[in-house]
C-alpha atoms as an extended CHARMM CRD file, in Angstrom:
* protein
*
       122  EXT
         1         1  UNK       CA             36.7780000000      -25.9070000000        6.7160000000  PROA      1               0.0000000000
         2         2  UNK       CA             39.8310000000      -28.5700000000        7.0300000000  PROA      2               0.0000000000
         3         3  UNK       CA             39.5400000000      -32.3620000000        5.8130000000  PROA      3               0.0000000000
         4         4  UNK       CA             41.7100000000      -35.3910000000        5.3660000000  PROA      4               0.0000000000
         5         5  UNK       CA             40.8730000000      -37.9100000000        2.7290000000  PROA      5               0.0000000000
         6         6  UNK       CA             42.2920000000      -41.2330000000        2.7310000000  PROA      6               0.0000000000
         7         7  UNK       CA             41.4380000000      -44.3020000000        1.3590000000  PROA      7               0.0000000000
         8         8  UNK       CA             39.9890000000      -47.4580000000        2.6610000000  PROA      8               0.0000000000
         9         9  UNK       CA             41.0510000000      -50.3570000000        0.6650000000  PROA      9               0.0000000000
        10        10  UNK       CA             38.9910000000      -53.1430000000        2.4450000000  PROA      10              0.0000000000
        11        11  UNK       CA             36.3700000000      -51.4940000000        1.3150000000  PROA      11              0.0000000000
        12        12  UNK       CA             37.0570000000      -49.7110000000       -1.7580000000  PROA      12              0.0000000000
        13        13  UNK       CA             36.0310000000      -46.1340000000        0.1730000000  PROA      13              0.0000000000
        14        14  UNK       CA             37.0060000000      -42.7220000000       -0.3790000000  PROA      14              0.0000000000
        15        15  UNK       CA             36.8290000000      -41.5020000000        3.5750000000  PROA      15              0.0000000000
        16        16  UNK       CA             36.8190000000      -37.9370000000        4.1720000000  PROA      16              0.0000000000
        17        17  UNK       CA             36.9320000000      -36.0790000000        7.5380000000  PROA      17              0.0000000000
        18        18  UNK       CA             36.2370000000      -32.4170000000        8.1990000000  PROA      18              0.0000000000
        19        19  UNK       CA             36.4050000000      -30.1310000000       10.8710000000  PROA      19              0.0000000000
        20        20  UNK       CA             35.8880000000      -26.0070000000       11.1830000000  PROA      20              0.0000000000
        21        21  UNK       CA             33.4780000000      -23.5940000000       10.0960000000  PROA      21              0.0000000000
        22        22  UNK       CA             31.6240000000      -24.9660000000        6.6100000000  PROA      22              0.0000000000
        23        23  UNK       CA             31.6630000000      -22.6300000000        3.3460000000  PROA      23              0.0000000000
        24        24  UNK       CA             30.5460000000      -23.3550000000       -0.1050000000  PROA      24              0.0000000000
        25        25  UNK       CA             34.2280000000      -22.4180000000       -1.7350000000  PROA      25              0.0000000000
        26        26  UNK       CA             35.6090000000      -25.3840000000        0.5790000000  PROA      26              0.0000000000
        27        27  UNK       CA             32.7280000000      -27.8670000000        0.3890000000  PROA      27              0.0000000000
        28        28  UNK       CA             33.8930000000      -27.3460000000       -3.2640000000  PROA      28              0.0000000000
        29        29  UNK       CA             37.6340000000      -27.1860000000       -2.9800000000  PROA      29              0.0000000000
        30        30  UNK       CA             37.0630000000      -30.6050000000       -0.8440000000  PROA      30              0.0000000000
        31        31  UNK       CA             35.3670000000      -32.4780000000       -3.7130000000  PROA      31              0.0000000000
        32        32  UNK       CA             37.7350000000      -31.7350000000       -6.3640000000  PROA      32              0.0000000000
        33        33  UNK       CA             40.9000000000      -33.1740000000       -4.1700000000  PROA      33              0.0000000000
        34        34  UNK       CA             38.4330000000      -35.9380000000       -3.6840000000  PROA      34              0.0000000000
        35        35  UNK       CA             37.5480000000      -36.5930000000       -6.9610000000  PROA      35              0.0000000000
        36        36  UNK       CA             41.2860000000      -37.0590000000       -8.1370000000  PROA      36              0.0000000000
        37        37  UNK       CA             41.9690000000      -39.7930000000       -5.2420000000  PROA      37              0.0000000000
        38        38  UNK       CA             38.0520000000      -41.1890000000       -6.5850000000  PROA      38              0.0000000000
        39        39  UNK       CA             39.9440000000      -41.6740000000      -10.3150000000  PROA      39              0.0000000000
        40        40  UNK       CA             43.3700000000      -43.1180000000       -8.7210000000  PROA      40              0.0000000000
        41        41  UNK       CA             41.4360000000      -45.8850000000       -6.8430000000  PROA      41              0.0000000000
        42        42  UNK       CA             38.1400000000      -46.4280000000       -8.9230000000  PROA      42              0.0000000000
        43        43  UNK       CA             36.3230000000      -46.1760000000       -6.1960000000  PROA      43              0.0000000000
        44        44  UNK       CA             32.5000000000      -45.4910000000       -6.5160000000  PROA      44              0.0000000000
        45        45  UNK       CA             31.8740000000      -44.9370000000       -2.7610000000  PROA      45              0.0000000000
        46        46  UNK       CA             33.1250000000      -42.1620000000       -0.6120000000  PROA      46              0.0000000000
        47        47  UNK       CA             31.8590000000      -41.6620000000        3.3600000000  PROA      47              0.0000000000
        48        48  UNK       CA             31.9180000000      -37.9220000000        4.3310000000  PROA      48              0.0000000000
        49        49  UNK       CA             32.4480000000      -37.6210000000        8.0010000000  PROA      49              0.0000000000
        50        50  UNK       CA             30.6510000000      -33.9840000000        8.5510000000  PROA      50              0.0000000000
        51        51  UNK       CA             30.6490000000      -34.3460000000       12.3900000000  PROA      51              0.0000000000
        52        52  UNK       CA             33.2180000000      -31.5010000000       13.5280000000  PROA      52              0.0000000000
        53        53  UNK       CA             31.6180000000      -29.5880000000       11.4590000000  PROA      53              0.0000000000
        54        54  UNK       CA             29.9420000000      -25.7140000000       12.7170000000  PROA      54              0.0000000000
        55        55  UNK       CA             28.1860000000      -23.3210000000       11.2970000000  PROA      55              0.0000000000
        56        56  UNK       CA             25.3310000000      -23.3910000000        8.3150000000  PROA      56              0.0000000000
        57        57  UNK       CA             24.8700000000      -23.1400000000        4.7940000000  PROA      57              0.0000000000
        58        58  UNK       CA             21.7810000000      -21.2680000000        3.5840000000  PROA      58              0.0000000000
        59        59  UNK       CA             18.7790000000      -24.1030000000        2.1650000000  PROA      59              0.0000000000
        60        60  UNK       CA             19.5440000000      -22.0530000000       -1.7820000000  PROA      60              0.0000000000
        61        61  UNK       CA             23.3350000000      -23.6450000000       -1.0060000000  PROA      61              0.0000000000
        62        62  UNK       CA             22.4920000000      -26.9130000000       -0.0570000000  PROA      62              0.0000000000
        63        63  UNK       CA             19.7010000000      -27.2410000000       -3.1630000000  PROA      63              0.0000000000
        64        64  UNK       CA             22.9710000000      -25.7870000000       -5.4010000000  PROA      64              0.0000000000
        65        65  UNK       CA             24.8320000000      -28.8700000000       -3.9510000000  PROA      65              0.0000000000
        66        66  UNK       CA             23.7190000000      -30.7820000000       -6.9090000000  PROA      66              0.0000000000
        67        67  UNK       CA             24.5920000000      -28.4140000000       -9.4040000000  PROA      67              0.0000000000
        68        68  UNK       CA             28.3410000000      -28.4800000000       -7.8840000000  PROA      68              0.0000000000
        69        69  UNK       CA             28.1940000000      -32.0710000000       -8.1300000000  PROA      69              0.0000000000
        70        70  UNK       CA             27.5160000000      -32.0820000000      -11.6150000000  PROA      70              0.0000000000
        71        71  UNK       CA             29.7400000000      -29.3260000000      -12.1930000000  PROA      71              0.0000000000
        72        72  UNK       CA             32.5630000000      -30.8800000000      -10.8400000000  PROA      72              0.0000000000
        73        73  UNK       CA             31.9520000000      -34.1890000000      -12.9880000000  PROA      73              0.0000000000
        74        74  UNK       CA             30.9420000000      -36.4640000000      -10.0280000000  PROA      74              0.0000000000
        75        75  UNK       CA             29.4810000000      -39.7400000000      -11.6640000000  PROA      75              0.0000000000
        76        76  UNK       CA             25.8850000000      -40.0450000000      -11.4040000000  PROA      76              0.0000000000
        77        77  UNK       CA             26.8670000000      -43.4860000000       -9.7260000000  PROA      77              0.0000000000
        78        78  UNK       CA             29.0770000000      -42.3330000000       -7.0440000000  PROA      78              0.0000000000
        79        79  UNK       CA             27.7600000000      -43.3220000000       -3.5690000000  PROA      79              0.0000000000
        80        80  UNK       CA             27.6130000000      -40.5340000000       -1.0550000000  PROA      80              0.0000000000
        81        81  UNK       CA             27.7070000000      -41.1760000000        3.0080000000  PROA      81              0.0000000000
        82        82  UNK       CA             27.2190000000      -38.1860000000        4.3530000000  PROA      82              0.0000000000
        83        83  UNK       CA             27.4150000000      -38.0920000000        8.5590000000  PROA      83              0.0000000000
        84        84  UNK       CA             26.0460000000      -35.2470000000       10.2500000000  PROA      84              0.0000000000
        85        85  UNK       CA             25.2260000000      -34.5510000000       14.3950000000  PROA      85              0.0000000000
        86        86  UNK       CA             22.1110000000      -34.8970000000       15.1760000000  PROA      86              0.0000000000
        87        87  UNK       CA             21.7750000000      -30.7380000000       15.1800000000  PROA      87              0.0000000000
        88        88  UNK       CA             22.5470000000      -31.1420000000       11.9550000000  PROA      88              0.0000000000
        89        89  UNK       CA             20.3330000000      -33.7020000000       10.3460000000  PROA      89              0.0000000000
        90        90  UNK       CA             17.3330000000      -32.4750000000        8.8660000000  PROA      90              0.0000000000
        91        91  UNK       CA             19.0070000000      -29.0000000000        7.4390000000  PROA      91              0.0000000000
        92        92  UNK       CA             21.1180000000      -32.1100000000        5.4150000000  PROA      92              0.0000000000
        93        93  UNK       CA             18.4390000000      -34.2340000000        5.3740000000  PROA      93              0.0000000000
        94        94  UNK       CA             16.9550000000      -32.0160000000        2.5980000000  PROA      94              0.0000000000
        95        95  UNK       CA             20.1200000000      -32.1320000000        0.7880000000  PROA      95              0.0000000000
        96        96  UNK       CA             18.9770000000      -36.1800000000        0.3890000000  PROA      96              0.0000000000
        97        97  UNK       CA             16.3900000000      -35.6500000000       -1.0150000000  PROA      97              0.0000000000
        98        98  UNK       CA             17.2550000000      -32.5710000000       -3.2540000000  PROA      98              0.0000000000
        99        99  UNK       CA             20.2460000000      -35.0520000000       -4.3980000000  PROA      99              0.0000000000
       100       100  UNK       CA             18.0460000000      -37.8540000000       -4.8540000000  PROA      100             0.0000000000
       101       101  UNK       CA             15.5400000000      -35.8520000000       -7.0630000000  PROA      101             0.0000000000
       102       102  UNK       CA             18.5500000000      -35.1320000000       -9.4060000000  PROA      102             0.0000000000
       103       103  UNK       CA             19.8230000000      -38.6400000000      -10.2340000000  PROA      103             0.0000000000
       104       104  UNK       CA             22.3400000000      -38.2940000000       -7.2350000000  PROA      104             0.0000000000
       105       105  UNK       CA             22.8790000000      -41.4440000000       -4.5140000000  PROA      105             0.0000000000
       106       106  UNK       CA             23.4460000000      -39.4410000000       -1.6480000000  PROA      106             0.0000000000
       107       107  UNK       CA             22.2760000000      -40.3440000000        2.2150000000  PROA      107             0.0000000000
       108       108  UNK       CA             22.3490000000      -38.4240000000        5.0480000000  PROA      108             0.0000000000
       109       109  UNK       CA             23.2910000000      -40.7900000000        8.2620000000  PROA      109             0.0000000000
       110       110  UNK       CA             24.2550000000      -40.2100000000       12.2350000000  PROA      110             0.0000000000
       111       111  UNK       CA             27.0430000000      -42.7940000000       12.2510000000  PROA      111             0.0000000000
       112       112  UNK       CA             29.9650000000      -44.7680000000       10.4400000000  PROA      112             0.0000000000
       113       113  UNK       CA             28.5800000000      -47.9520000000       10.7550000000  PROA      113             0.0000000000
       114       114  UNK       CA             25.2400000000      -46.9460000000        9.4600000000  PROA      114             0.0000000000
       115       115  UNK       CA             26.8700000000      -45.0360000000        6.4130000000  PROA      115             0.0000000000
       116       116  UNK       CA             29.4660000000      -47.7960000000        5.2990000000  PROA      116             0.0000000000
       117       117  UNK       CA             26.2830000000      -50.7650000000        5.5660000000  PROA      117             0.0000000000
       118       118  UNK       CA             24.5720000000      -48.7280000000        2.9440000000  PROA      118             0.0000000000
       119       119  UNK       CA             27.5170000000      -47.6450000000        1.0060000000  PROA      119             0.0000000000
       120       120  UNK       CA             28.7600000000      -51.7080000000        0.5710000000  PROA      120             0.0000000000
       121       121  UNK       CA             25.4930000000      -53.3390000000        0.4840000000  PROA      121             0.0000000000
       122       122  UNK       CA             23.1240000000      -50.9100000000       -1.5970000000  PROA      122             0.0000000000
């Protein structure tokens, strides 16, 4: 798995795009560069733009998902966007609610519009 993370300034947003074949080593590689650009701007929002995405993590790696977060020292009040495809959706969808259950603000959405209204006005 690739990604680019930039910065949206309007909106105080850590944007991330990925593309290739998903693995838990870069899922967790991606969040710690993330997490240093996170610090630099202050941001507490960050859109994750999963839609080039293929292949599948097993359901015991996204419940772990948490556990990296944490591990990784992601504040508990860092906003997650997280855009699947529609293929995608409920596999992630779980990873909501896993997140949620764990003090984690994470949603799982279909689109960037959908994903920045909740990051800027929840």
């Amino acid at each position: 798995m690739k990604w680019k993370i930039s910065y949206l300034s309007a909106e105080n947003i850590i944007y991330i795009k990925t593309h290739g074949k998903v693995s838990v080593t870069s899922i967790k590689a991606m969040i710690n560069e993330a997490q240093s650009i996170q610090k630099k701007y202050k941001s507490k929002a960050a859109l994750i733009d999963h839609r080039k995405l293929f292949g599948k993590l097993s359901t015991m790696d996204i419940y772990s998902q948490p556990e990296f977060l944490n591990a990784l020292s992601v504040p508990m009040n860092m906003k997650l966007a997280i855009i699947f495809l529609q293929s995608q959706y409920e596999d992630f969808k779980f990873l909501e609610t896993v997140s949620k259950s764990r003090g984690y603000s994470i949603a799982i959405f279909l689109d960037v519009k959908s994903a920045k209204k909740w990051l800027i006005n929840t």
